[in-house]
C-alpha positions in Angstrom: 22.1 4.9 -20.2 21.4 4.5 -23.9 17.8 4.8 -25.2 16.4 1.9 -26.7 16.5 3.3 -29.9 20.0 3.9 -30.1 20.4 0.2 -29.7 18.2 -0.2 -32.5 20.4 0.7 -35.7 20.3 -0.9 -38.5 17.8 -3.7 -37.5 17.3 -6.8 -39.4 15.0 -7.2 -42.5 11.4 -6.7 -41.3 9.2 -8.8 -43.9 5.2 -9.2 -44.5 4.8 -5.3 -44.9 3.2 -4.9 -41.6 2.8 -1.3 -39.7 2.9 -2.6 -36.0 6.5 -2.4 -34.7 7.8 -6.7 -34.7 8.8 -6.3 -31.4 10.1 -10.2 -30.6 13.1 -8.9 -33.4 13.4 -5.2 -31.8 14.0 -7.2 -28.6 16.3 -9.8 -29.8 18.1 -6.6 -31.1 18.4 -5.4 -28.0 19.7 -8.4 -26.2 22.1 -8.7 -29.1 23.4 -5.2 -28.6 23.1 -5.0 -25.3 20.6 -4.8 -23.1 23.3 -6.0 -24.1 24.1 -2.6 -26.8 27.1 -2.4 -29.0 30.5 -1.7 -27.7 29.4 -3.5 -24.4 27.2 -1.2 -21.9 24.3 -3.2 -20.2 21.4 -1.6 -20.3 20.6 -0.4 -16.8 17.4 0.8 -15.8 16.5 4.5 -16.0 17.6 6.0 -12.9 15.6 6.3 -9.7 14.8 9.7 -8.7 17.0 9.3 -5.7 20.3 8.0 -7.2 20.7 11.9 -9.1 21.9 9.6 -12.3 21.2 11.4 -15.8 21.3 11.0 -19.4 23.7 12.5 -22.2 24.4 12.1 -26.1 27.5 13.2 -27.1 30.8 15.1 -26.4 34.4 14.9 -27.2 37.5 16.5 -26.1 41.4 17.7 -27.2 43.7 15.5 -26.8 47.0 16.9 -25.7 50.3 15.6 -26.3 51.5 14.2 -23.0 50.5 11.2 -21.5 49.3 12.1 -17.5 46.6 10.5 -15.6 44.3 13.2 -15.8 41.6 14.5 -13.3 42.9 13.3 -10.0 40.8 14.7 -7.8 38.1 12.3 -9.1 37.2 8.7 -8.9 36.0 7.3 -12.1 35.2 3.3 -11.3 31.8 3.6 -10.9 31.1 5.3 -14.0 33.7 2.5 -15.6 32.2 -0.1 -14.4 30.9 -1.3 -18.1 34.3 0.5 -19.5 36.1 -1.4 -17.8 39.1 -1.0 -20.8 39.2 2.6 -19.7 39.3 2.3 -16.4 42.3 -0.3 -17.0 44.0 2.3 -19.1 43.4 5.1 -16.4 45.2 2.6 -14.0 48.1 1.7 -16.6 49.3 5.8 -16.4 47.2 6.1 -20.0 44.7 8.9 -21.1 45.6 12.2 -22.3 45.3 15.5 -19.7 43.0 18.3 -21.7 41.7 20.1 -18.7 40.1 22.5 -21.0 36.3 24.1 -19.9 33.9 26.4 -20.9 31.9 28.6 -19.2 28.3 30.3 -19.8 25.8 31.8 -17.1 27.7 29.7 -14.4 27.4 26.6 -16.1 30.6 25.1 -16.0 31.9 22.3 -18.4 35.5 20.4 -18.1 36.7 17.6 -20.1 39.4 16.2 -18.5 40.4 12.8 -19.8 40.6 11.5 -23.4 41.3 8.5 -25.2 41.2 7.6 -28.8 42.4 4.8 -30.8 41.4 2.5 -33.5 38.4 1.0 -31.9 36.8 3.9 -30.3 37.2 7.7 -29.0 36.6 8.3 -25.4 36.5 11.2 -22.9 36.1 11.6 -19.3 34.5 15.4 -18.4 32.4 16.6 -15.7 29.3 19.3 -15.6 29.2 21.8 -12.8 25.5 22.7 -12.8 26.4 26.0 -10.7 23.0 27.5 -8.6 20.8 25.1 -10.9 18.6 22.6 -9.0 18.1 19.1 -10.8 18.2 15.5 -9.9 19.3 14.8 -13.8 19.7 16.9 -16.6 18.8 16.6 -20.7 19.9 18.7 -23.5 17.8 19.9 -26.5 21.4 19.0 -28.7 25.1 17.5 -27.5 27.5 16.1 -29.8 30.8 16.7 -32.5 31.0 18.2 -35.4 34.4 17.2 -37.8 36.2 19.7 -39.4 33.8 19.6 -42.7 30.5 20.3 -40.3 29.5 16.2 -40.0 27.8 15.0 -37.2 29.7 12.5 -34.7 27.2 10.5 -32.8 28.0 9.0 -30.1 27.0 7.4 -26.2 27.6 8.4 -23.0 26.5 8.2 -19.5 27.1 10.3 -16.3 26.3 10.4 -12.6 25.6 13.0 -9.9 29.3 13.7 -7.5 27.6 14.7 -4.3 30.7 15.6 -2.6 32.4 17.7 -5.7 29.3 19.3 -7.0 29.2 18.2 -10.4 27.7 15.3 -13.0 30.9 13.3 -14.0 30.6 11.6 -17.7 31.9 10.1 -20.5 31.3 9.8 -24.0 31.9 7.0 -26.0 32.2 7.3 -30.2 32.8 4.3 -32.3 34.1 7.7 -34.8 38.0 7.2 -34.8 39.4 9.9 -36.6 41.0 8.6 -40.4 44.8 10.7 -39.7 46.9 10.9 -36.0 45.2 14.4 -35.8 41.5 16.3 -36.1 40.1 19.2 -35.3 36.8 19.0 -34.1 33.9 21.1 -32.7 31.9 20.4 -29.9 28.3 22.1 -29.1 25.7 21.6 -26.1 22.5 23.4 -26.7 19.9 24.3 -23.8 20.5 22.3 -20.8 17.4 20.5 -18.9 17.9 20.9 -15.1 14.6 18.1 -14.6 13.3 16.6 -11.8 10.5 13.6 -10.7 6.9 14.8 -11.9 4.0 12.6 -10.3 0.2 12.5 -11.4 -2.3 10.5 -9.6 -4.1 7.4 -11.8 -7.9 6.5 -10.1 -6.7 3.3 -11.7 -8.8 -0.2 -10.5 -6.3 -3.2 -10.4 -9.3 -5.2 -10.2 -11.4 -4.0 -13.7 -8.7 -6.3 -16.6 -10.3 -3.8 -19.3 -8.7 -0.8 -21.0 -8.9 2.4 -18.9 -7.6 5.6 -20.2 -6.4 8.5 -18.1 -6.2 12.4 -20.1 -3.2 13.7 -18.4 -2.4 17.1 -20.3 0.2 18.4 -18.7 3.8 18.6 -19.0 3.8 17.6 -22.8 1.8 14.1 -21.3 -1.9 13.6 -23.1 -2.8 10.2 -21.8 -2.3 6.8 -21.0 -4.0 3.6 -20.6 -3.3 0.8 -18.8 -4.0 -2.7 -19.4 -3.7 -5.7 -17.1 -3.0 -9.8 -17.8 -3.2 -12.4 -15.0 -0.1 -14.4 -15.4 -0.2 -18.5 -14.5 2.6 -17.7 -12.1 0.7 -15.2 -9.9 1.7 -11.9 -11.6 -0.3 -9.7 -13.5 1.3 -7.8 -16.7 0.5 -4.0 -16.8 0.7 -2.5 -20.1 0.6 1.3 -20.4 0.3 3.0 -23.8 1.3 6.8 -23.5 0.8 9.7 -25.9 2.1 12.6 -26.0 1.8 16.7 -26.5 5.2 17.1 -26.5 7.5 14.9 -28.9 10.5 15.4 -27.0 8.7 14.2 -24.2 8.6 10.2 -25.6 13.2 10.5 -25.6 13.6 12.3 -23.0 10.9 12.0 -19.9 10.9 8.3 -19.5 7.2 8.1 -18.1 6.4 5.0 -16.0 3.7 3.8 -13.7 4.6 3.3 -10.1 2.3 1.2 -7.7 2.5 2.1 -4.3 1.2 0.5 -0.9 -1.0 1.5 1.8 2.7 2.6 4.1 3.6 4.9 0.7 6.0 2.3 -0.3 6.7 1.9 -4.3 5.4 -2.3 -4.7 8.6 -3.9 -6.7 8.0 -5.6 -10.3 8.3 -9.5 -10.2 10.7 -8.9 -13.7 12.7 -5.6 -15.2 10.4 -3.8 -17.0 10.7 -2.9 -20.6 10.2 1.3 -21.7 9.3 3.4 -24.4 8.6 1.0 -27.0 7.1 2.4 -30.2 3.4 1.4 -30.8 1.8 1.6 -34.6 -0.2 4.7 -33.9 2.3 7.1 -32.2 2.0 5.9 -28.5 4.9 4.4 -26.4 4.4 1.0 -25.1 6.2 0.2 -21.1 5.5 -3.2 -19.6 5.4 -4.1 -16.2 4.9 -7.0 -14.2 4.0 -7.4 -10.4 2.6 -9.8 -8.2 -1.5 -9.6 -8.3 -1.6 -9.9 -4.6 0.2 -7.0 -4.3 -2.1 -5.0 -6.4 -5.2 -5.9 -5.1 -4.2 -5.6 -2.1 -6.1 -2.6 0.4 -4.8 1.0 0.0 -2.6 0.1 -3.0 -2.5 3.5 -5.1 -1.4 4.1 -8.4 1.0 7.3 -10.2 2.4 8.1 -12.9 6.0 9.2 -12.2 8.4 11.0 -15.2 11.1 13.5 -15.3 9.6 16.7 -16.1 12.0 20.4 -16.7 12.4 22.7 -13.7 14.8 25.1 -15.2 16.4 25.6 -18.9 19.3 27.3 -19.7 19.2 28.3 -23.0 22.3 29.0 -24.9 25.2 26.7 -27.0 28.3 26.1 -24.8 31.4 25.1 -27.6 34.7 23.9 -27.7 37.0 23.7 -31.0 39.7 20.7 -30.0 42.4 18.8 -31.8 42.3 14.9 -31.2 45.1 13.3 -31.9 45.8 9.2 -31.5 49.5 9.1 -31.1 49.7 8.3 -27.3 47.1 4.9 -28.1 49.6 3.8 -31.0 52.0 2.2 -29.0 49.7 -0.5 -27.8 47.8 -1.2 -30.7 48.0 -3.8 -33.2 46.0 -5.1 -36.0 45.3 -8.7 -37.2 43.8 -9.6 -40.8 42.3 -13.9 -39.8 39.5 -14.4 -42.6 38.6 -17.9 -40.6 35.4 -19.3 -41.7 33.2 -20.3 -39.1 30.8 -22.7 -40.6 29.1 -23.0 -37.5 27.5 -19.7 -37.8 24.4 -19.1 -40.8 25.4 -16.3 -43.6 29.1 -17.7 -44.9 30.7 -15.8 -41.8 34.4 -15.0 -41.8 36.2 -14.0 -38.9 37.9 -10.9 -40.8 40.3 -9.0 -38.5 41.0 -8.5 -34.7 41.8 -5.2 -33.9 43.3 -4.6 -30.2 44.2 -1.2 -28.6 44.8 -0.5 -25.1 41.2 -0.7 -24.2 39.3 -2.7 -25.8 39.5 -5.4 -28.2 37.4 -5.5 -31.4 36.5 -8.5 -34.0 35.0 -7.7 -37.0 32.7 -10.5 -38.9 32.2 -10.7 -42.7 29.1 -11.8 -43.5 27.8 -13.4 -47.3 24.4 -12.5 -46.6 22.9 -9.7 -45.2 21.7 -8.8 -41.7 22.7 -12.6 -40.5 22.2 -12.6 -37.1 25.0 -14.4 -34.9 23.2 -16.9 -32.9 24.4 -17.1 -29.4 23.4 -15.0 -26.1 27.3 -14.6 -24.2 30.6 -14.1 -26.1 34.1 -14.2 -24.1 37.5 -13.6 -25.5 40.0 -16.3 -23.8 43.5 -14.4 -23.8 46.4 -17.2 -22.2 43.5 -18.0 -19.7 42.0 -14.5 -18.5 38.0 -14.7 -19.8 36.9 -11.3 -21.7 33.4 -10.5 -21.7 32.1 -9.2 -25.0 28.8 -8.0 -26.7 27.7 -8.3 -30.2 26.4 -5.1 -32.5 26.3 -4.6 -36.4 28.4 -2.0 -38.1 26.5 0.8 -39.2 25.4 1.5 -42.6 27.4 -2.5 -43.2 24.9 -4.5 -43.2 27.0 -7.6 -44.4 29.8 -7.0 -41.2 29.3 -7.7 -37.4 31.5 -6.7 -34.6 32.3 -8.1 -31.4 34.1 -5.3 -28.6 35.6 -6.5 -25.6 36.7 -4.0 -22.7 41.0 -5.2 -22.0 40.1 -5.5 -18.1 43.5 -5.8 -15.9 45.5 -6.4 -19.3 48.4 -4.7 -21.2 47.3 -4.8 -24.3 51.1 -4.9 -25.8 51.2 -8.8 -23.6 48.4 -9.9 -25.7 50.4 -10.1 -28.4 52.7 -13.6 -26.9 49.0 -15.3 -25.4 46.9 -17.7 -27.3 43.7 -15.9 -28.0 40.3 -17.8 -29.4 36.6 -16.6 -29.4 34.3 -18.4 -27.6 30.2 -18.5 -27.5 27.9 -19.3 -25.3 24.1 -20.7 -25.1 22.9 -21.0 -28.8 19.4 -19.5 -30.1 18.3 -20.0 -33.6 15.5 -19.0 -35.6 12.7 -20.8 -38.1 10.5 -20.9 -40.3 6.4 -21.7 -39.0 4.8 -24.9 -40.5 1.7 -24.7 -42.7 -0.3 -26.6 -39.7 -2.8 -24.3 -38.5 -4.1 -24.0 -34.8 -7.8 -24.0 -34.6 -9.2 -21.7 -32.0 -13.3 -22.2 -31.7 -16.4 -20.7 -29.6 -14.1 -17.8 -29.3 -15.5 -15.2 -26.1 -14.5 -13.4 -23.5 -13.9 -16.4 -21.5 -10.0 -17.9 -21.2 -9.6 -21.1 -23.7 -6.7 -23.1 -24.4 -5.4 -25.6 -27.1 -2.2 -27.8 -27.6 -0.5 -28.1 -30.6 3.5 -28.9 -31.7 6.0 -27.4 -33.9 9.1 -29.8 -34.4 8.5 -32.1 -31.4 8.1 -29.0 -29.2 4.5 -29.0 -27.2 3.1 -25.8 -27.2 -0.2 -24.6 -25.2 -2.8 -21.7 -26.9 -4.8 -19.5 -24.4 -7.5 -17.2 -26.6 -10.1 -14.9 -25.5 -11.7 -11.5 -25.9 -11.0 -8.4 -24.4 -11.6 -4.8 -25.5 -13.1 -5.7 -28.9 -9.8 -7.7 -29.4 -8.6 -11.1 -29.7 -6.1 -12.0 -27.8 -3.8 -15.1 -28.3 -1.0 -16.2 -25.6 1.3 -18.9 -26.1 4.2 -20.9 -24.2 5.5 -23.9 -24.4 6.7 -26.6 -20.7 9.7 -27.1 -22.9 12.7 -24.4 -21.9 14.5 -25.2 -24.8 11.3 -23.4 -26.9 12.4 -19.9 -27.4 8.6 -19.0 -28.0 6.8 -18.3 -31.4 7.7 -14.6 -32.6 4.5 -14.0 -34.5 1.3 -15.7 -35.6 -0.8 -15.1 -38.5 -3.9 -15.9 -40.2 -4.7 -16.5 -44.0 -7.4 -14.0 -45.7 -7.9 -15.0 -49.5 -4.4 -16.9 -49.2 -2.8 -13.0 -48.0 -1.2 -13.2 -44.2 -2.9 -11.0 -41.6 -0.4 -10.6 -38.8 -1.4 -10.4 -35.3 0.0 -7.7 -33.4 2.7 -8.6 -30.6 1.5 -7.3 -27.3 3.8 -8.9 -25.3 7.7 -7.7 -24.7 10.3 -10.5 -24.5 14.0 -10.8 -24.5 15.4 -13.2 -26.6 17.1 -15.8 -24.9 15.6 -15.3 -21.8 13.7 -18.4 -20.0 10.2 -16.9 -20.8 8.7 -18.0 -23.7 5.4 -16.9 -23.4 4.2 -14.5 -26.3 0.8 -12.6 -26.6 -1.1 -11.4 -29.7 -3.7 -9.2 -30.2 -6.2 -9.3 -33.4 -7.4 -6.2 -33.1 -11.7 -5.4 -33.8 -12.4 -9.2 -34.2 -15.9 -10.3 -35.0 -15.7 -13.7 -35.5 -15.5 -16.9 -33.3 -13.3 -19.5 -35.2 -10.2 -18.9 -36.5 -7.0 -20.7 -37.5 -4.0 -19.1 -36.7 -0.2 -20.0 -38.0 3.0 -20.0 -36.5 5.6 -16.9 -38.7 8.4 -17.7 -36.4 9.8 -19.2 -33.6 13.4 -19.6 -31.7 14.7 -22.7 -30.0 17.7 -22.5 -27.3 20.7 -24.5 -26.7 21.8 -23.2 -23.8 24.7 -25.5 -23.5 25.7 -25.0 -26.8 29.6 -23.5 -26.8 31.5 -22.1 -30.0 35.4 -22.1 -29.5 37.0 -20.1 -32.3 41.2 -20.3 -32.1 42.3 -17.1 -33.1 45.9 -16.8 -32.9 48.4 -18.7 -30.8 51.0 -17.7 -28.4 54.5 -17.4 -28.9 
């Protein structure tokens, strides 16, 4: 699994000079990109301590000249199951054999597999931990180096083979070397053998104020834990978490765990959102369970992360030669400059690129960072439905790209089908009005409003807490998206509220908090910054080429 922040590149414009991260945008990002992320990997949640599932960046492999199935003593399809291109070329009799390892104190790496084309570089490798004992393991530094010393980042995933031994992976690099050959160098620094860490929280489900817990201890300093009743019956727990240790915030994925009286872990209502950067250092996670549950007799609370249990120190390197000759067969480029004036930003469809695994649509844009409306993209190819996921080219930020895995396809067949883009469920983004919302007799006590923003009813729930003010909204309509940010005026200069409440963009939520943080007063007219609007039945239907 990626980190969130790796889904994060090159984010859109963030205006109004504020400190406080806009996280409405960092998670419309992140549904664009994946939880949805770029070149198509859902998100999955961090692993459980019991599924032995752990976390890599970076690693590449020689590609040797003969095209064999390699590794055939291992099953791949549950690591593939979001590479599903791979997997099809794996099928298909594709992938170069490398077979090539290293070895250092009894720590055994073998890349097996590779795959590189114009769309992507892939490998396939595993990690025999030797005598080491881990549920997951980390790495101080993984990743390629080119010939002239540069940096090749990359994704990659891998799980724990019980029966082998070993962590199988892959690594995934939108890099694609510029000739049919390079030489490249790749380097794993000091692996993390880590396991579950657990600290007890006295926490009180039933007390909605702050309360902060020093931890010190395995680079944790504290946390503090917040609670909202929802309308629906479910509270939202909001931890903020410091740290000692930087490393700690990438790498140890610190969460709270509820657990009833029969030792149980009490499930969240929602998925949970992780490690989202606050404006003074800390790491915001949000949860949300039923209240019942909570409140309920001989419910205990812990904080659970993955903390080291052994480190071997050392770099582990391998010099390789990649080369893209076996992938050339099957792929084929496509200049289409089609405008598409249903999308903002005078956006061009510029060129379809399709290789063996995966097919790849690159989008010119007039303006920069436009943002492609819709939630779900498909490539229809003579019929057969491609899923897709959307990302921005790096350090481009007039181009988008759409990636879509070639699932049970020969990519040379695509060629004679009839191939058009389609889009799904439309969300779009305005402008607030200049009508304020008048909150009054403001206290600790809930309060609520109505107001409307172009037809849509929306409802205002204010009230104290902390020091704070804190302002909810959400609208009956589901076709609101929910407001993004509010504001108020000071000497005609906008004083943002804080979001303090995670949501996914398209999702059908639209309920929003802000916090005005030390507030003193007890009126106060607040204004809508933005706010999204869905139309979920919305479909774009692109003709790309036709068939022959």
């Amino acid at each position: 699994m990626d980190r969130f922040e790796n889904n994060l590149k090159d984010q859109m414009k963030t205006a109004n000079n504020v400190s406080y991260p806009d996280f409405d945008r960092m998670w419309s990002s992140i549904q664009q990109n994946e939880m949805k992320i770029a070149a198509g990997d859902p998100v999955p949640l961090r692993p459980r301590k019991h599924k032995r599932i752990a976390i890599i960046t970076g690693i590449s492999v020689a590609l040797m000249a003969t095209p064999v199935y390699a590794a055939l003593n291992y099953d791949w399809s549950n690591l593939l199951t979001y590479r599903a291109g791979i997997q099809t070329a794996l099928e298909q009799g594709l992938g170069q054999t490398i077979e090539q390892t290293v070895t250092k104190d009894g720590i055994t790496l073998t890349v097996h597999t590779a795959f590189i084309d114009e769309n992507r570089t892939v490998l396939l490798y595993s990690l025999d931990p030797g005598s080491r004992a881990g549920e997951q393991v980390a790495f101080d530094h993984i990743g390629l180096k080119d010939k002239d010393g540069r940096t090749i980042e990359g994704r990659d995933s891998h799980q724990w083979n019980e029966k082998l031994g070993v962590f199988q992976g892959y690594f995934e690099t939108d890099w694609v070397a510029d000739g049919q050959i390079a030489d490249i160098e790749f380097a794993m620094e000091n692996i993390h053998f880590t396991g579950n860490g657990t600290q007890s929280l006295n926490y009180d489900p039933s007390n909605s104020n702050t309360q902060v817990f020093p931890i010190q201890k395995d680079g944790i300093d504290s946390v503090s834990l917040q609670s909202f009743d929802q309308s629906d019956g479910n509270v939202l727990l909001r931890t903020a978490i410091t740290y000692t240790d930087p490393e700690m915030s990438s790498k140890g994925w610190v969460r709270v765990q509820a657990i009833n009286d029969k030792g149980e872990s009490i499930k969240e209502t929602e998925p949970s959102f992780n490690g989202a950067p606050g404006a003074a250092g800390e790491f915001i996670n949000q949860q949300k369970f039923k209240s019942d549950h909570l409140l309920a007799k001989g419910t205990a609370f812990q904080l659970t992360y993955d903390r080291t249990l052994e480190t071997a120190e050392g770099t582990w390197s391998l010099n390789m030669a990649l080369s893209k000759k076996q992938m050339d067969n099957g792929t084929f480029k496509e200049t289409l400059n089609i405008p598409v004036d249903q999308l903002p930003g005078g956006t061009k469809i510029h060129e379809m690129i399709i290789t063996p695994t995966q097919v790849r649509l690159i989008l010119n844009h007039e303006e920069k960072y436009t943002q492609v409306p819709y939630m779900e993209y498909q490539l229809d190819i003579g019929g057969t439905l491609l899923g897709g996921n959307i990302g921005y080219v790096q350090g481009q930020h007039n181009k988008t790209e759409l990636r879509f895995e070639v699932a049970g396809l020969n990519a040379a067949s695509l060629l004679n089908q009839p191939v058009s883009l389609v889009a799904k469920h439309r969300v779009d983004d305005y402008e607030g009005d200049n009508n304020p919302i008048r909150l009054t007799g403001i206290s600790a006590e809930h309060q609520s409003v109505t107001s409307s923003i172009a037809g849509y009813p929306i409802t205002w729930t204010y009230y104290m807490k902390d020091n704070n003010l804190y302002v909810e909204s959400s609208s009956s309509d589901n076709k609101f998206g929910g407001v993004n940010r509010t504001y108020y005026l000071n000497d005609q200069e906008r004083n943002y509220g804080k979001p303090a409440m995670m949501g996914m963009l398209g999702d059908d939520n639209n309920k929003r908090m802000d916090v005005y943080e030390n507030f003193d007063k007890t009126e106060l007219e607040v204004y809508i910054s933005k706010y999204t609007t869905h139309k979920r039945d919305d479909i774009l239907r692109v003709p790309l080429k036709a068939g022959q």
